[in-house]
GUDOPA-463045 format. One line per field, with one value per atom (N, C-alpha, C, O): residue in three letters; atom name; z, x, y. Coordinates in nm, 3 decimals. Layout:
<rs>
rest = c(ALA_...)
atom = c(CA_...)
w = c(Z_...)
u = c(X_...)
v = c(Y_...)
</rs>
This chain:
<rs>
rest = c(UNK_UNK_UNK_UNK_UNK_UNK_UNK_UNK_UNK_UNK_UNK_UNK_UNK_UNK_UNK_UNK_UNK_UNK_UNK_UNK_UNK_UNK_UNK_UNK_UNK_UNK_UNK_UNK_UNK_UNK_UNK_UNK_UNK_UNK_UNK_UNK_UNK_UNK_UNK_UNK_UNK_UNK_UNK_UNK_UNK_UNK_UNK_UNK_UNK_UNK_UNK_UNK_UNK_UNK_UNK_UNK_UNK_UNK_UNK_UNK_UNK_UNK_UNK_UNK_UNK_UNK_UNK_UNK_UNK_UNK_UNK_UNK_UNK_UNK_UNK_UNK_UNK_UNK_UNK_UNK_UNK_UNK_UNK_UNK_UNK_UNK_UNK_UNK_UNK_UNK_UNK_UNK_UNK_UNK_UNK_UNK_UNK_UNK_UNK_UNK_UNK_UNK_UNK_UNK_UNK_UNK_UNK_UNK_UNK_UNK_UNK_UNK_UNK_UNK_UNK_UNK_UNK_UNK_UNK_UNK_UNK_UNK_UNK_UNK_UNK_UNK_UNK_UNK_UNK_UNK_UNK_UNK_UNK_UNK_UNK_UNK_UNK_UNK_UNK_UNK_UNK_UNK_UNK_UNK_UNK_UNK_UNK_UNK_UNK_UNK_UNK_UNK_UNK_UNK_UNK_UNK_UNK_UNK_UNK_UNK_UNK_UNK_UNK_UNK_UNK_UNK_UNK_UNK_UNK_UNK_UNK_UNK_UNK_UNK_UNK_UNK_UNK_UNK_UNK_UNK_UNK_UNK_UNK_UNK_UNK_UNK_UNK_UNK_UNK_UNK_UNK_UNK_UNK_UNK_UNK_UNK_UNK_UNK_UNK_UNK_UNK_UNK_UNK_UNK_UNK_UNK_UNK_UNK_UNK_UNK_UNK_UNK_UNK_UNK_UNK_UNK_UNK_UNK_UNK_UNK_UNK_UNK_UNK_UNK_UNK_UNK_UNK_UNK_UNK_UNK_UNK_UNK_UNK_UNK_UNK_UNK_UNK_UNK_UNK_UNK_UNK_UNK_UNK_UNK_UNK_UNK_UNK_UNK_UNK_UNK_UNK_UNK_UNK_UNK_UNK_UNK_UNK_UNK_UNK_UNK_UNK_UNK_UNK_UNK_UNK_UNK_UNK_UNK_UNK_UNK_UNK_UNK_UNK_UNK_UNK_UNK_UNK_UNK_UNK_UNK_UNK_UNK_UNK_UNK_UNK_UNK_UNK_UNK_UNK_UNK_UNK_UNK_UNK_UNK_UNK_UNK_UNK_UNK_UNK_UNK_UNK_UNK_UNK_UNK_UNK_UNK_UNK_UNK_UNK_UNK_UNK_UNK_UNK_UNK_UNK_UNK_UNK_UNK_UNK_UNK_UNK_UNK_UNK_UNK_UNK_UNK_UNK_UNK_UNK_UNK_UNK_UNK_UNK_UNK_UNK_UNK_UNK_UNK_UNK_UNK_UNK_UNK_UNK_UNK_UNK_UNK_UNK_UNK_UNK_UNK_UNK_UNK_UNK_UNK_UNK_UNK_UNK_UNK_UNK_UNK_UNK_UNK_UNK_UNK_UNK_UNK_UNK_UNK_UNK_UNK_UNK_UNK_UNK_UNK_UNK_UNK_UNK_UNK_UNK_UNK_UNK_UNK_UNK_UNK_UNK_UNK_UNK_UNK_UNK_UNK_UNK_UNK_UNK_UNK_UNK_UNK_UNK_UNK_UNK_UNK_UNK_UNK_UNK_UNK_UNK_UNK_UNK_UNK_UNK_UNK_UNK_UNK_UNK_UNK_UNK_UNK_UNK_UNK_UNK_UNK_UNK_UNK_UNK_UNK_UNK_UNK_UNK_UNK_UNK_UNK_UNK_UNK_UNK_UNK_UNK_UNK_UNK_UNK_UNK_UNK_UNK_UNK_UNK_UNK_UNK_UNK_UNK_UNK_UNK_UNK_UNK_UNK_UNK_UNK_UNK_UNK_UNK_UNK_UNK_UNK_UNK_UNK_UNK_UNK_UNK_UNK_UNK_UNK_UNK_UNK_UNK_UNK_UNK_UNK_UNK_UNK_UNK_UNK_UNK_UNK_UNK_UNK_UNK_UNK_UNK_UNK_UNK_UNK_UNK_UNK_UNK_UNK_UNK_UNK_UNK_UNK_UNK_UNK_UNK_UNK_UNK_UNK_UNK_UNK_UNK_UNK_UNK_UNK_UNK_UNK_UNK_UNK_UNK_UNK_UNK_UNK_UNK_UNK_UNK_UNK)
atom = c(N_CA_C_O_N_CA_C_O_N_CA_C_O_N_CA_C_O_N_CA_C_O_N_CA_C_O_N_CA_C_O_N_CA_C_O_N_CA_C_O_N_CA_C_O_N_CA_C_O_N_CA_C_O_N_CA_C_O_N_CA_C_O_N_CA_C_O_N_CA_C_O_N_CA_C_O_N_CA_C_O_N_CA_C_O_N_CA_C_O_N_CA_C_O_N_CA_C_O_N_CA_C_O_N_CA_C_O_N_CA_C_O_N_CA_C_O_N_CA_C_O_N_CA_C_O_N_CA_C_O_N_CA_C_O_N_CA_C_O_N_CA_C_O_N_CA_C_O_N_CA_C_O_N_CA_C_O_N_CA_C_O_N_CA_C_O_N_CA_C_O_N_CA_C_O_N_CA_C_O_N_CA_C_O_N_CA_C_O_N_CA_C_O_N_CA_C_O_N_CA_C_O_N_CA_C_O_N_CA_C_O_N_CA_C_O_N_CA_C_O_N_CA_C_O_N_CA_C_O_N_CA_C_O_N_CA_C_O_N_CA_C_O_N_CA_C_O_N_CA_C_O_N_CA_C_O_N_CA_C_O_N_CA_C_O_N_CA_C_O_N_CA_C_O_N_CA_C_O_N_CA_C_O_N_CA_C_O_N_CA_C_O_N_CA_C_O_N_CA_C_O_N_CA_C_O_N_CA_C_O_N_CA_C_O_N_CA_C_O_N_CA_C_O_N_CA_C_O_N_CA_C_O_N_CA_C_O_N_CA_C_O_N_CA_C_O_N_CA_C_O_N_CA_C_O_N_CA_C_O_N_CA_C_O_N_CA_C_O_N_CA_C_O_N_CA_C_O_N_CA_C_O_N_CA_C_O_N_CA_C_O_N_CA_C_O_N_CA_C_O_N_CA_C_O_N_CA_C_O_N_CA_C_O_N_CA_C_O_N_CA_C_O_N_CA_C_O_N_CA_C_O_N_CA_C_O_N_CA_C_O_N_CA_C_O_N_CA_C_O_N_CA_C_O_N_CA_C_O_N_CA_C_O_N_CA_C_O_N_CA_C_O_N_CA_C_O_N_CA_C_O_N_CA_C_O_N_CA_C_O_N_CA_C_O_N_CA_C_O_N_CA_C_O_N_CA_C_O_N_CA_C_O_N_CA_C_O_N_CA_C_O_N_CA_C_O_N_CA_C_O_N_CA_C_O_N_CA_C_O_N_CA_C_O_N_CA_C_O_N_CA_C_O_N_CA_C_O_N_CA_C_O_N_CA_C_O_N_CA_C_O_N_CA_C_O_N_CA_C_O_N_CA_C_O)
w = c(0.000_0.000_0.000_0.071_-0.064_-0.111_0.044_0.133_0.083_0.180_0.187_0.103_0.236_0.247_0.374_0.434_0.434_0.585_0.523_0.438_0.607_0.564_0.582_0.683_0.505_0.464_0.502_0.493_0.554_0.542_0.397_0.374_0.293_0.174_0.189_0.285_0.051_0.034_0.082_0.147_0.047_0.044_0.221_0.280_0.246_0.413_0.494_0.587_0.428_0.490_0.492_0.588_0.376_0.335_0.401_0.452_0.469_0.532_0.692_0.773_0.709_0.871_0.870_0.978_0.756_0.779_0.797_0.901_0.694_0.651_0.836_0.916_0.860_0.923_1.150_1.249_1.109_1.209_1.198_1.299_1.069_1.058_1.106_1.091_1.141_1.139_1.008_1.008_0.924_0.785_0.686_0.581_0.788_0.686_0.849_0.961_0.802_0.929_0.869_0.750_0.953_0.926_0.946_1.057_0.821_0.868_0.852_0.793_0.958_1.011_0.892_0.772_0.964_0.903_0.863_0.961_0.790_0.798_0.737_0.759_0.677_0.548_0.573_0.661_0.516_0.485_0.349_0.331_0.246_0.163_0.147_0.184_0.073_0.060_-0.117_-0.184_-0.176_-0.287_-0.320_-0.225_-0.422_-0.510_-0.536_-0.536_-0.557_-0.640_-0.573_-0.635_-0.459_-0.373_-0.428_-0.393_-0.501_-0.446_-0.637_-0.715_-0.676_-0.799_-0.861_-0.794_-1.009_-1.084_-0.944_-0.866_-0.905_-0.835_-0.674_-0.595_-0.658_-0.536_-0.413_-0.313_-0.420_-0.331_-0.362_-0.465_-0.182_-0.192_-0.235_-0.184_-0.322_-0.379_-0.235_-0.126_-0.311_-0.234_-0.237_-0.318_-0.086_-0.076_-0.137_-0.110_-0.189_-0.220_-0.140_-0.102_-0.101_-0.007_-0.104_-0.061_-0.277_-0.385_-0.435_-0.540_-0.346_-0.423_-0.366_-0.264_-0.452_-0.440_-0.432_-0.409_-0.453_-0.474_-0.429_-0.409_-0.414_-0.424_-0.567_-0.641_-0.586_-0.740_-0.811_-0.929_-0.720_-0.799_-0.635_-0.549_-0.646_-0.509_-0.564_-0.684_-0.416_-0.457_-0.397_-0.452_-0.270_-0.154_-0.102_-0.112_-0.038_0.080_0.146_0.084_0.323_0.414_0.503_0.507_0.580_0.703_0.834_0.905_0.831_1.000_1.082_1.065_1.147_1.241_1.401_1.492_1.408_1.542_1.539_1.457_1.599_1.638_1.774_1.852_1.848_1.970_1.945_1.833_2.077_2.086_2.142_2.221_2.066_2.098_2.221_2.180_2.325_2.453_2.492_2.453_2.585_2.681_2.597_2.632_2.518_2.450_2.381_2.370_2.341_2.220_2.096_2.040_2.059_1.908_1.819_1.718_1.838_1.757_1.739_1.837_1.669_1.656_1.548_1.428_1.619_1.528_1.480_1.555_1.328_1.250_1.278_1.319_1.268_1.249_1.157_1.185_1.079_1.013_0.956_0.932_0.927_0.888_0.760_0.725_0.687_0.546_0.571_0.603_0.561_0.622_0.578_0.492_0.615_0.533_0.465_0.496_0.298_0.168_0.108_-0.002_0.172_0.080_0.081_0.166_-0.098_-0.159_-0.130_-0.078_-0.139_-0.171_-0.256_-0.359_-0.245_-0.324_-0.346_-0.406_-0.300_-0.379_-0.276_-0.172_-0.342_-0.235_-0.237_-0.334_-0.104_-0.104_-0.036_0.028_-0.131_-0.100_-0.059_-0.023_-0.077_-0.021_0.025_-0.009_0.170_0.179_0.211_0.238_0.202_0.254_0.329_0.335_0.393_0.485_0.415_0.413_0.358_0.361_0.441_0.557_0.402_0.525_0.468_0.346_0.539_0.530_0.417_0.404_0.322_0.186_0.123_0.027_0.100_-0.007_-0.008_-0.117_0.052_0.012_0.082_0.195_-0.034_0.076_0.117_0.042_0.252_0.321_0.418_0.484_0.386_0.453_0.334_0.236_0.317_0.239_0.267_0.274_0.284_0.279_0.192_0.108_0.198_0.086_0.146_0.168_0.182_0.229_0.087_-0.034_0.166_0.124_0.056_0.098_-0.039_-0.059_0.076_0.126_0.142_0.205_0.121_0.086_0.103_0.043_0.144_0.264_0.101_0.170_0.131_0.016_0.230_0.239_0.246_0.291_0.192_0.164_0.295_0.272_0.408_0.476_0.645_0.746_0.621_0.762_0.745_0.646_0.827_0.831_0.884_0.993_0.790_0.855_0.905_0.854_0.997_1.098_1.052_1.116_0.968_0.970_1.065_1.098_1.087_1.181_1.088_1.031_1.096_1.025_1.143_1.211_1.170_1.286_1.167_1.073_1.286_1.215_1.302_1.398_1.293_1.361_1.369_1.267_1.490_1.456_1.574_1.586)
u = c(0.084_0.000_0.089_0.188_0.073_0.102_0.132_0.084_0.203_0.255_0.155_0.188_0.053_-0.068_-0.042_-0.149_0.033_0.027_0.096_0.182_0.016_0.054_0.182_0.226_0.271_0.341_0.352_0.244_0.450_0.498_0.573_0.689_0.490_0.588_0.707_0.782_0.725_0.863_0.892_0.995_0.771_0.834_0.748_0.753_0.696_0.638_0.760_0.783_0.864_0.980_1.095_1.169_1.098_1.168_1.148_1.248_0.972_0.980_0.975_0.963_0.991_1.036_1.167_1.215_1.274_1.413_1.429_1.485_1.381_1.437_1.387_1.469_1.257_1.235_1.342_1.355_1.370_1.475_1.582_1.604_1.667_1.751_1.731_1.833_1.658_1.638_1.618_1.620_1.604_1.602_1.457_1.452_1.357_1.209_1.099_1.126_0.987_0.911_0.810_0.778_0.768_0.651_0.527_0.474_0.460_0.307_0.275_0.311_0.146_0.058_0.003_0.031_-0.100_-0.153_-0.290_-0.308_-0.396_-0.505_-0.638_-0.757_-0.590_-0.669_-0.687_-0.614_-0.771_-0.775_-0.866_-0.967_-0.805_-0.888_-0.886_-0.809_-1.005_-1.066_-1.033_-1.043_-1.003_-1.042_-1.091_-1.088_-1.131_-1.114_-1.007_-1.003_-0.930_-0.777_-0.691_-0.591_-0.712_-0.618_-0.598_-0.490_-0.673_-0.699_-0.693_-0.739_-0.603_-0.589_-0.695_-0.798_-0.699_-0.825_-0.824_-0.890_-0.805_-0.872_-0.908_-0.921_-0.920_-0.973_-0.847_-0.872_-0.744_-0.625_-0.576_-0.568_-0.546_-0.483_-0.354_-0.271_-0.273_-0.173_-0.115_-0.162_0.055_0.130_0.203_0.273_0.139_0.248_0.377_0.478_0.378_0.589_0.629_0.747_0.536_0.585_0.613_0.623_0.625_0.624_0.511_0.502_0.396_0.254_0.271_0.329_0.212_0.190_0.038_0.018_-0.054_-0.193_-0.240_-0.179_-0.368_-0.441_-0.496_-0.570_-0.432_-0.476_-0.631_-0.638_-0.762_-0.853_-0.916_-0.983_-0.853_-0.968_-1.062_-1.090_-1.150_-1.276_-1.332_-1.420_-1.289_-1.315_-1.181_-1.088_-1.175_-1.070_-1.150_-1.209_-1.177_-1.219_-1.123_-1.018_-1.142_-1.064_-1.043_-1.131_-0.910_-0.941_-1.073_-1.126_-1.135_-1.227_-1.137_-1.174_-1.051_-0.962_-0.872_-0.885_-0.769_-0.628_-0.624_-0.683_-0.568_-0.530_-0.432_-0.383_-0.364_-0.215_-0.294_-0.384_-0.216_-0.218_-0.125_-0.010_-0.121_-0.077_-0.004_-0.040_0.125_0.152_0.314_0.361_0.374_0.487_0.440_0.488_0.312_0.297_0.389_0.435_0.414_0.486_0.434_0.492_0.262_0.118_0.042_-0.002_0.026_-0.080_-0.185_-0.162_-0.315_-0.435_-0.530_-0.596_-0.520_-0.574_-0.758_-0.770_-0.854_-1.019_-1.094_-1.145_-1.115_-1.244_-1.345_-1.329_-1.457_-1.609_-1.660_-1.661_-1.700_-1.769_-1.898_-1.951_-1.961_-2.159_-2.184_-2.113_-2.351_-2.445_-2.447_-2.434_-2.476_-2.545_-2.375_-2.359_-2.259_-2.110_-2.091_-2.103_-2.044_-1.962_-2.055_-2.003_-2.174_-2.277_-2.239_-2.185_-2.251_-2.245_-2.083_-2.050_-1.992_-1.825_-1.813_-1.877_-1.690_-1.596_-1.488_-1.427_-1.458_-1.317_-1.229_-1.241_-1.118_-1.004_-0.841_-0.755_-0.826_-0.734_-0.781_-0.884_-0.646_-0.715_-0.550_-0.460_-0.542_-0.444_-0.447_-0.554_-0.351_-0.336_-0.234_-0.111_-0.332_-0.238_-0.196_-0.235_-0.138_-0.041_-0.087_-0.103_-0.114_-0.169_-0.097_-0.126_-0.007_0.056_0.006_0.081_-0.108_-0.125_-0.054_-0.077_0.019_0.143_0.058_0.015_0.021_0.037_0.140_0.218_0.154_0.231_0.221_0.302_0.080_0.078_0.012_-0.005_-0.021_-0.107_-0.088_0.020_-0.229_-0.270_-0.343_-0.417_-0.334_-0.407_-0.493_-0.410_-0.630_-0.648_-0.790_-0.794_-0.873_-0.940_-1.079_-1.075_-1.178_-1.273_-1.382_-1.386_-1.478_-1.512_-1.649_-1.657_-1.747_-1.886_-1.921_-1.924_-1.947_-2.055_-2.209_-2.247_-2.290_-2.377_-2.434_-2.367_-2.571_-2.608_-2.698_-2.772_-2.688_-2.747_-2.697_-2.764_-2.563_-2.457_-2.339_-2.269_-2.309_-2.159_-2.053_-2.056_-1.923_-1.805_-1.708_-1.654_-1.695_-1.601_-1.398_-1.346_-1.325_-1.171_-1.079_-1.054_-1.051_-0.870_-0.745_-0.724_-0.659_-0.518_-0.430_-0.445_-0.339_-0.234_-0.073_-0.015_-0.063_0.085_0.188_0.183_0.269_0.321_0.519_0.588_0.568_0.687_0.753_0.876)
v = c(-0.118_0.000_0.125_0.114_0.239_0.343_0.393_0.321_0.505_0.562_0.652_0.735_0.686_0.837_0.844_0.846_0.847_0.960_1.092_1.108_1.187_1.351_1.367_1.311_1.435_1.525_1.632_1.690_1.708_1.848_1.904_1.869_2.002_1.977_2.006_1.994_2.059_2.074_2.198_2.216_2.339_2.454_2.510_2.617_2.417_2.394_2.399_2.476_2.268_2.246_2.357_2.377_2.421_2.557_2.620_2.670_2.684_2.765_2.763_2.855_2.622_2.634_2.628_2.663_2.583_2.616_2.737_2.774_2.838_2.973_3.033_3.078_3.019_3.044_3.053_3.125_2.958_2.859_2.957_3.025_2.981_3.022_3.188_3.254_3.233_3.362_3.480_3.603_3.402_3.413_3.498_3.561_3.457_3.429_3.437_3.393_3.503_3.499_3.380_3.380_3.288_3.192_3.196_3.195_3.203_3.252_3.141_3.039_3.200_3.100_2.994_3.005_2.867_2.809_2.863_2.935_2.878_2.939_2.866_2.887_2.799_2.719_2.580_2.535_2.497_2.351_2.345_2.412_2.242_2.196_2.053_1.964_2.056_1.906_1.887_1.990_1.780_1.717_1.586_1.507_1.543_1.425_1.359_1.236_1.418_1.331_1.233_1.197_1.185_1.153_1.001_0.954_0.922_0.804_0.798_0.882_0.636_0.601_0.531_0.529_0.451_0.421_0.318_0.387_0.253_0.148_0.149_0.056_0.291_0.375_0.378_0.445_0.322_0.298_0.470_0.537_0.504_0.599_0.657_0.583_0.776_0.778_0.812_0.844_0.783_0.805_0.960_1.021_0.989_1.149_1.187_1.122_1.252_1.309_1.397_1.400_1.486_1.615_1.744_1.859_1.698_1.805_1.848_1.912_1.806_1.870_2.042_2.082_2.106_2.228_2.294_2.414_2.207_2.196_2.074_1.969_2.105_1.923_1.883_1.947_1.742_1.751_1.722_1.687_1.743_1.799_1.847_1.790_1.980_2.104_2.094_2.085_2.095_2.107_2.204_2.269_2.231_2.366_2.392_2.312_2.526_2.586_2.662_2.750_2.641_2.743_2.780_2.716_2.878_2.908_2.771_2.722_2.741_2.712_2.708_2.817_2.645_2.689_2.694_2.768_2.629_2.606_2.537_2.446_2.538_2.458_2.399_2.474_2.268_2.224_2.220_2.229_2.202_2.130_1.943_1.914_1.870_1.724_1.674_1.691_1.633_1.584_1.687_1.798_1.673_1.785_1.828_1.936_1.768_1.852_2.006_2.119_1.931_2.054_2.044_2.144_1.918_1.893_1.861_1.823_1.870_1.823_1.932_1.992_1.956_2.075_2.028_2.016_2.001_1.975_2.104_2.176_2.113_2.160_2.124_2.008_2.176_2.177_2.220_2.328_2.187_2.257_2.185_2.066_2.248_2.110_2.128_2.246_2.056_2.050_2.045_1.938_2.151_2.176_2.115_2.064_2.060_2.009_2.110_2.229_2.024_2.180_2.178_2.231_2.122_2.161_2.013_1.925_2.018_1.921_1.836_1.737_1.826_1.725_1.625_1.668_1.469_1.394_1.365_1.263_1.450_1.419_1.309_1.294_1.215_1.159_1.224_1.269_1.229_1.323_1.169_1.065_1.279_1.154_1.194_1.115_1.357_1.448_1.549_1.607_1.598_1.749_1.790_1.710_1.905_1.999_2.106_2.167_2.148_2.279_2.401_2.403_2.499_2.612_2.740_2.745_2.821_2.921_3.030_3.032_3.129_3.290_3.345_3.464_3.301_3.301_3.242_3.230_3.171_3.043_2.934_2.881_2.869_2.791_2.705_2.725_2.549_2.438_2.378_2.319_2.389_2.315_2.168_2.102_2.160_1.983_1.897_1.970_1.797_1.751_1.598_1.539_1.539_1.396_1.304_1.355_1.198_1.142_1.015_0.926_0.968_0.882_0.796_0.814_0.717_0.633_0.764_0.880_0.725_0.824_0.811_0.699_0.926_0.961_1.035_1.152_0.928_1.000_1.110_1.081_1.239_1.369_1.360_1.384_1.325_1.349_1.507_1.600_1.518_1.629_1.694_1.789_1.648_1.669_1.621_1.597_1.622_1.574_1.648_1.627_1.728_1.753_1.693_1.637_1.701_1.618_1.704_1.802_1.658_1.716_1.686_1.595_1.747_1.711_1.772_1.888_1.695_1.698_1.650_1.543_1.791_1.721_1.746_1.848_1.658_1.701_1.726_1.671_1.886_1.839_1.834_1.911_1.772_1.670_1.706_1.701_1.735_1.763_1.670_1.663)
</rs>
């Protein structure tokens, strides 16, 4: 099976170096999107590279609704946001990503398809994970 645990990309990774270095200020995370594309002709999820720059078929991007920290390091930080009833009716989604108050995606996952009902909202969590 294909490797689909999330990714930090490439230029995600760039900008927590530059950032590290004293180099580059790091903006925030702000965004999550959902797509279609994640998953090959025979519904198996693709495998991450960490060089996506997009999701390869968006279908939405909203704001954040909230962030946690995951246990007591604080080296987890979970991402939130929900797909209403009335959005993306009928899609299966099969990727989503996290972008940064720049546009830049910088996380991206790829899992199994996930039918939306037209009348239930789904609740996503992405952790990112250091």
């Amino acid at each position: 099976m294909a490797d689909n645990k999330g990714v930090v990309t490439t230029i995600g990774r760039k900008k927590l170096c530059m950032a590290h270095a004293g180099d580059a200020f790091l903006p925030a995370i702000t965004k999550m999107a959902w797509g279609k594309g994640g998953v090959d002709e025979n519904g198996q999820p693709i495998a991450t590279t960490g060089n996506e720059i997009g999701l390869y078929q968006e279908l939405l991007v909203k704001d954040i609704e909230s962030h946690t920290y995951v246990g007591d390091t604080q080296t987890t930080c979970r991402y939130t946001a929900t797909l209403e009833a009335g959005e993306l009716d009928g899609e299966e989604i099969s990727e989503m990503g996290l972008y940064d108050a720049e546009g830049d995606l910088v996380a991206y996952r790829t899992f199994m398809r996930k039918g939306k009902d037209a009348d239930i909202p789904q609740i996503y969590d992405m952790d990112e994970i250091f």
